[in-house]
MITI-562215 format. One line per field, with one value per residue: residue in one letter; residue number from 0; x, y, z of N, C-alpha, C in turn. Coordinates in steps of 0.1 Angstrom, whole numbers, plus 5000, padded with zeros to 4 digits. Layout:
BEGIN
rest = (A,...) $
nr = (NUM,...) $
n.X = (X,...) $
n.Y = (Y,...) $
n.Z = (Z,...) $
ca.X = (X,...) $
ca.Y = (Y,...) $
ca.Z = (Z,...) $
c.X = (X,...) $
c.Y = (Y,...) $
c.Z = (Z,...) $
This chain:
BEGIN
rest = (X,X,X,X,X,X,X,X,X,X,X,X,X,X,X,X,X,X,X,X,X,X,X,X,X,X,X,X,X,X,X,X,X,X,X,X,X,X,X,X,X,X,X,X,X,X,X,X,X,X,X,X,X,X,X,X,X,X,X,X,X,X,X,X,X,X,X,X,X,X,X,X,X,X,X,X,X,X,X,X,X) $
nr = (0,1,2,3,4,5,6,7,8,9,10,11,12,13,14,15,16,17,18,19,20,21,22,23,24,25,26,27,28,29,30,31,32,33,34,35,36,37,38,39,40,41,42,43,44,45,46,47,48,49,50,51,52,53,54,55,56,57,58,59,60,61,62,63,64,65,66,67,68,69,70,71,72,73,74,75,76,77,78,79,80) $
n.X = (0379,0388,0375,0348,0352,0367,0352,0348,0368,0382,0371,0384,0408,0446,0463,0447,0438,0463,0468,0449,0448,0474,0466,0446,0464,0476,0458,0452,0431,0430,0433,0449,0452,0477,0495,0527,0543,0564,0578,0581,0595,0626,0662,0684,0714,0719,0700,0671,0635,0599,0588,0584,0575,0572,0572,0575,0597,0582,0556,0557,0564,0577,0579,0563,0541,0557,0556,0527,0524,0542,0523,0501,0514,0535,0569,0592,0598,0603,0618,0621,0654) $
n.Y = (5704,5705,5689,5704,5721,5715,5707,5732,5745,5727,5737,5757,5770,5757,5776,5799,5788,5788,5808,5816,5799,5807,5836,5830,5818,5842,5859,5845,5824,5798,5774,5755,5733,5708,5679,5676,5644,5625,5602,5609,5627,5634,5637,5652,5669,5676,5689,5689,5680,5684,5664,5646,5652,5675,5712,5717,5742,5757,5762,5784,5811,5828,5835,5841,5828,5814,5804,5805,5780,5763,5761,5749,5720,5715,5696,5710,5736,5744,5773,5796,5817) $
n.Z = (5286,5260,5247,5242,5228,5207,5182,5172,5169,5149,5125,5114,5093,5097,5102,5107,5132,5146,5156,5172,5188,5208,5209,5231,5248,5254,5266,5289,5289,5292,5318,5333,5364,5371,5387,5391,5395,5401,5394,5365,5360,5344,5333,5314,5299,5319,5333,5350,5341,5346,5332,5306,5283,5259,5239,5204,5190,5165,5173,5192,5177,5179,5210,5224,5245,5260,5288,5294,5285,5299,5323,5313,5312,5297,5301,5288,5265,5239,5220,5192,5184) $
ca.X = (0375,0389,0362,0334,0357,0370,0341,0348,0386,0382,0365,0390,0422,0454,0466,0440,0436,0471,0467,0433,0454,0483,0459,0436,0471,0482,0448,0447,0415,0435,0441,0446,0463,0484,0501,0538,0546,0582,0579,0581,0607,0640,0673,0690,0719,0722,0687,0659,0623,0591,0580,0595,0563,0578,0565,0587,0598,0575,0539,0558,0575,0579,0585,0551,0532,0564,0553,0516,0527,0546,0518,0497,0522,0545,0583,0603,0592,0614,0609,0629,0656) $
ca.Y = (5717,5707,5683,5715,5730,5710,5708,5743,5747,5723,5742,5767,5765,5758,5787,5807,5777,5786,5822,5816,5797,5821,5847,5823,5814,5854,5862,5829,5822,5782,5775,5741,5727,5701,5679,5669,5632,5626,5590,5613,5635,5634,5645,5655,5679,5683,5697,5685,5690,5677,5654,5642,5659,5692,5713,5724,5759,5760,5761,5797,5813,5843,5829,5851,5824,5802,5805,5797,5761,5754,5758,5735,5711,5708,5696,5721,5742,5752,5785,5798,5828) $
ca.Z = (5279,5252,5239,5244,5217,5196,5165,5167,5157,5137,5114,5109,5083,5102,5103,5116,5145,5153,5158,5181,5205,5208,5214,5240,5254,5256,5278,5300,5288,5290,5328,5339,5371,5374,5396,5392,5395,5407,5383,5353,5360,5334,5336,5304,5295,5335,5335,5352,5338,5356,5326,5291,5271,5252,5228,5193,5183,5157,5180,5197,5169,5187,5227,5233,5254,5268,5299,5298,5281,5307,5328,5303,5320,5292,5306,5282,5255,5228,5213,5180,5188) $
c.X = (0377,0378,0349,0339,0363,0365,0346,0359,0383,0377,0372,0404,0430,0456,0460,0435,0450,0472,0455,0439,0464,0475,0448,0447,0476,0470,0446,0433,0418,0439,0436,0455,0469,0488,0514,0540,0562,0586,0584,0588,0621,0646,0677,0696,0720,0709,0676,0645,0613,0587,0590,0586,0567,0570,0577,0585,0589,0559,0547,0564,0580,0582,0576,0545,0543,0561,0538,0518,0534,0532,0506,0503,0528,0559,0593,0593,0603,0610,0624,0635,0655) $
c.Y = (5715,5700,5689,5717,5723,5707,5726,5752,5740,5728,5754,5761,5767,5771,5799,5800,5779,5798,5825,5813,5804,5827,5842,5825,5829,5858,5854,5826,5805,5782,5761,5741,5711,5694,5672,5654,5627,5617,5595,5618,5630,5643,5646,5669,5684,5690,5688,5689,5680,5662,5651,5649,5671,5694,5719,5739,5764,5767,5780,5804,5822,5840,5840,5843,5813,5798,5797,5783,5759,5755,5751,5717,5708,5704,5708,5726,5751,5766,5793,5816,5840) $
c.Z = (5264,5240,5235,5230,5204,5180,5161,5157,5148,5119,5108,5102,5094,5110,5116,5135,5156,5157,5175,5192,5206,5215,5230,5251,5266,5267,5289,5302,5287,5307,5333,5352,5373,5382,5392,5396,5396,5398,5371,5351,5353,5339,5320,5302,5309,5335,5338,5348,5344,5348,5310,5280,5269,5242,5216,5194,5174,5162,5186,5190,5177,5197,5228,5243,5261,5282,5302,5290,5294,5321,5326,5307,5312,5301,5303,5271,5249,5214,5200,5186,5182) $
């Protein structure tokens, strides 16, 4: 999907590119599935997560879409309190 769209963000300032997905993310107009891989799975801090690929605090400032990233298949997603 993302190669349909990609000339198209690109054409927008940061900013406004980061607002688009937010809002894409907030309607689930982004719906992928996944499958888990047992190979990939980390432990760290006594916590298990499915994969080692996270996203920063910075991408949710708010923790409005934490949820549809992890079904993006991030591992963790760190969101600012």
């Amino acid at each position: 999907m993302f190669e349909k769209i990609r000339s198209l963000i690109f054409k927008f300032d940061p900013e406004s590119a980061h607002q688009l997905a937010i809002k894409a993310l907030k309607t689930n107009m982004v719906s992928v599935k996944l499958k888990n891989y047992d190979c990939l799975k980390v432990k760290f801090f006594e916590k298990e997560v499915p994969n080692p690929i996270g996203i920063a605090a910075g991408f949710d400032k708010n923790a409005e879409v934490y949820n549809s990233l992890f079904k993006l298949g991030f591992g963790f997603v760190e969101v600012d309190p």
